[in-house]
N, C-alpha and C positions, 0 to 999 in steps of 0.2 A: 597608285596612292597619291593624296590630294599632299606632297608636301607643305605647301602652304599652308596648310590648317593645322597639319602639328604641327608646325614653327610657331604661330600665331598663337597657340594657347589662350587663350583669351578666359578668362574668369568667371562666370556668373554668380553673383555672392547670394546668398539667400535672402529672406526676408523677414520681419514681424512686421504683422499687424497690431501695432500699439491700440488703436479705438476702430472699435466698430464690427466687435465682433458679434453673427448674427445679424445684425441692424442693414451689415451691407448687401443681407439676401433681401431685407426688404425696404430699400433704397434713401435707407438714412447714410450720414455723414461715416466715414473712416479716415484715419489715419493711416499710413504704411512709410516703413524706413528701412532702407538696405541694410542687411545684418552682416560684416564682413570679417565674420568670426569663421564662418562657413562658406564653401562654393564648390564649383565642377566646372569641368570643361573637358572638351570633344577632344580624344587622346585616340592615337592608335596601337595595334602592336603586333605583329606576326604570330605571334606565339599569345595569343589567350588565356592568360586562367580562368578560374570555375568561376567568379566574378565578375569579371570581361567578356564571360562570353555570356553572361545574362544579360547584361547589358547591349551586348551587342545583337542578340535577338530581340530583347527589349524594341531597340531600335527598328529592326525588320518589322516587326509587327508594328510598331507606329510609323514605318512609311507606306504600310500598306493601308494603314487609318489613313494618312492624308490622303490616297491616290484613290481614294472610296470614298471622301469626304467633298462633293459637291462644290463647295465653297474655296475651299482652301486647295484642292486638284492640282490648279492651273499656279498658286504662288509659291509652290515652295519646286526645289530643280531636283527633281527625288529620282531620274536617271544617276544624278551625279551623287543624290544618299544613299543610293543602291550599290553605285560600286565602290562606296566608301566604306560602306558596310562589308561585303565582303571580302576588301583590301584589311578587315579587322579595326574600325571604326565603334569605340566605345564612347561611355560617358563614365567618366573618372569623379567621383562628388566625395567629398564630407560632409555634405549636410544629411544630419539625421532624418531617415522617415520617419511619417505619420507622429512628427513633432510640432506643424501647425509650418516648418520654416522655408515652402517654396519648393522641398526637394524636385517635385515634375515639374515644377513650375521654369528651375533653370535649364533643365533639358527642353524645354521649350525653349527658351529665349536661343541656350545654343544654336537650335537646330535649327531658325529661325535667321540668328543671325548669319550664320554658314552656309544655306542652301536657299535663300529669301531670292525670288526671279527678277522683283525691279533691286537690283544695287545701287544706292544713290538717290533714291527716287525717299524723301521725309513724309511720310504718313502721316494724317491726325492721329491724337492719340487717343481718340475714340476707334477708329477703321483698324489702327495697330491692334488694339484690346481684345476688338470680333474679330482678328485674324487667330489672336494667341487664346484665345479661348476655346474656338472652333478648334486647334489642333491637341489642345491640355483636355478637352473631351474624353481625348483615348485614354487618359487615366483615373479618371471621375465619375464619366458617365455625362457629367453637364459642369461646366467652370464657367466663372465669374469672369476670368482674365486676369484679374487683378493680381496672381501671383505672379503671371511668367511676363507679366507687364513690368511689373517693380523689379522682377530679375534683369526683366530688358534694360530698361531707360537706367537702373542705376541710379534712381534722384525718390528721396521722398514723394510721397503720391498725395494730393488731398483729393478722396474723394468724396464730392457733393452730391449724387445721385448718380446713377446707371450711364447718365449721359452728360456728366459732366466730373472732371479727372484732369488735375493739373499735378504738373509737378511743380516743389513748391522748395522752402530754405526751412528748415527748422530752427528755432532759436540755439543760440550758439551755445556750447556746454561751462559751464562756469565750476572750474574745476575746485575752486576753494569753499563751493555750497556743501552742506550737509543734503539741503534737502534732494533728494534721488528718485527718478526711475529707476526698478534692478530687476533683473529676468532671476523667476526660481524655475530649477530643472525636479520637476515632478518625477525625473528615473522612471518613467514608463509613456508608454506609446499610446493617444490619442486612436480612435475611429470618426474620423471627418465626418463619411457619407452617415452613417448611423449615428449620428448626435444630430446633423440637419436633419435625418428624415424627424428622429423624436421633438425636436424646434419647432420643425414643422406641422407636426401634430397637434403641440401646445397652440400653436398660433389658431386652430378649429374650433379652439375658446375663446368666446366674446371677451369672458373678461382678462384671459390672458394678451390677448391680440390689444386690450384698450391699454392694460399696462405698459407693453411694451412700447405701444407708439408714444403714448401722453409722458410716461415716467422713463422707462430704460433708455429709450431712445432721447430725448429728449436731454436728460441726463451725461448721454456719450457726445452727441450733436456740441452740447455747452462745453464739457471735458478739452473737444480739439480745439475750439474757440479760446477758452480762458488758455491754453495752454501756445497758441498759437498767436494770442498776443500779449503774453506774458503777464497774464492775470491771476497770479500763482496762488494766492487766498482762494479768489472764486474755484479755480481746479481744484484744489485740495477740496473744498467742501463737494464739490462733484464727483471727487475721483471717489471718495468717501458714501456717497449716495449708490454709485457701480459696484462698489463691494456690497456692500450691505442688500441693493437688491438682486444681484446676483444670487449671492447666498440662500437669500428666499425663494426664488423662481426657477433656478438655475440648477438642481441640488444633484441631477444628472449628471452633468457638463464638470462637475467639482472631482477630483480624486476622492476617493475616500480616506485615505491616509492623509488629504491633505482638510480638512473639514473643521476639524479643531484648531488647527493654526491659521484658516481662517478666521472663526471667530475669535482666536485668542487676539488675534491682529485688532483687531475690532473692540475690545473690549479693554485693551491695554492702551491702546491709541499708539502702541512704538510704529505699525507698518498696517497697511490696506493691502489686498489681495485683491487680481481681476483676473479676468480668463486671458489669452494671446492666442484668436483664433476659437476653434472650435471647442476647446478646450477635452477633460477626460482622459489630460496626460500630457507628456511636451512640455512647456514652457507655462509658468503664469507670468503675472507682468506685476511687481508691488511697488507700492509708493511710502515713503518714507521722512518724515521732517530730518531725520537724523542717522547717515547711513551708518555710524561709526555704532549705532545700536542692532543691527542686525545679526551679527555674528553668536547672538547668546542665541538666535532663535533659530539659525539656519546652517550646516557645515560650508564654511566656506567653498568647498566644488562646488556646492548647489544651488550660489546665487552669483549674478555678475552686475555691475554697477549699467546700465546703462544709459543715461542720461543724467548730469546735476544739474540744477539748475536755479 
């Protein structure tokens, strides 16, 4: 057994994708920020329980993806995750699945971080991205990277297109604003691949395909700008434009329970509703002039302040 690695515990915290949901399958602007409300890390244990030990097949079958994965083969040291694996070599997480927040995403970065064959050796963070995508494959079908990237590096991500991806400082939190980012927990579980393939589909319409690039996108693109150099008027009227054409285009991707309180948000002016991620469950992301008003519309478990500003 690899002492080292249980000593080391190491954390991988989740994620949200604040902007750019959708837009960043077709290579508009997103935003991403470490969420470290949640995380996992590579734990072992002699004795397995019934959770432990999915995980830890889990695991088998994703080193047998990488060691069939062409690409990726030769960089991870998957002698040394094989017998770590059978020494009882799990992935211990609190982050919720199919909640939009990185869950495979940190089991990437772990596995990554732990068994990666140049130690020492700093990547671009484009060549890092096609490495942790190519291995987050085995849980998707096809990834972006962009999750087990943000669980790796730990730093906000701005990214500008496919192939370009900094990490960056977000503005700092101004604790005595009203006005808010705050995460609502929709109490039900998201389907990623099945909301992209239906995105997808839309996208087969001219005229959906011209909205999205000229307006949605367009719209989100402005959102990380105004917001990113503190142009909080122009965001506000942007963040306001994502809701509302969301709502219109989007009507899939919305809960149903949650449909009304979107438009009521909208028609009240107290808060704005967006998606976080693929949406269909999980997390939404709302925006607020005045956070000390939310609490008539929401049970406090089911909203958390995320950003003032």
């Amino acid at each position: 057994m690899d002492q080292n690695l249980e000593m080391n515990n190491k954390r991988f915290f989740s994620k949200i994708l604040l902007f750019g949901e959708y837009g960043i399958i077709k290579n508009s602007k997103a935003l991403v920020i470490p969420y470290k409300k949640y995380y996992g890390s590579l734990k072992f244990s002699s004795k397995l329980d019934n959770s432990q030990k999915d995980s830890n097949i889990n695991l088998k079958q994703l080193s047998k993806y990488i060691k069939n994965n062409e690409f990726v083969s030769n960089k991870i040291n998957t002698l040394k995750l094989d017998s770590d694996i059978k020494n009882g070599l799990y992935f211990e997480s609190t982050i919720p699945e199919s909640y939009g927040l990185g869950s495979s995403g940190a089991v990437v970065a772990a596995i990554y971080e732990s068994y990666k064959q140049e130690v020492g050796v700093n990547l671009e963070i484009n060549d890092l991205k096609l490495i942790l995508s190519n291995i987050e494959s085995f849980f998707h079908g096809k990834s972006s990277g962009i999750d087990p990237l943000s669980c790796y590096v730990q730093k906000p991500l701005l990214v500008e297109s496919k192939n370009s991806i900094n990490t960056i400082d977000i503005p700092p939190h101004n604790i005595n604003s009203k006005r808010t980012l705050f995460l609502l927990d929709t109490e039900c579980k998201g389907n990623t691949q099945g909301l992209v393939e239906i995105f997808l589909n839309k996208f087969k319409r001219k005229d959906f395909e011209f909205f999205f690039e000229n307006e949605f996108a367009v719209a989100t693109n402005n959102s990380i700008t105004n917001f990113l150099e503190l142009k909080y008027e122009d965001f506000e009227n942007n963040f306001i434009e994502l809701s509302k054409k969301t709502f219109d285009n989007f009507q899939e991707m919305i809960p149903s329970n949650f449909k009304k309180l979107w438009t009521d948000g909208i028609e009240n002016e107290d808060y704005y509703l967006k998606l976080c991620g693929s949406g269909g469950g999980g997390f939404l992301i709302g925006f607020t002039r005045d956070i000390d008003t939310i609490d008539q519309y929401f049970p406090k478990k089911n909203f958390e302040v995320l950003i003032r500003f």
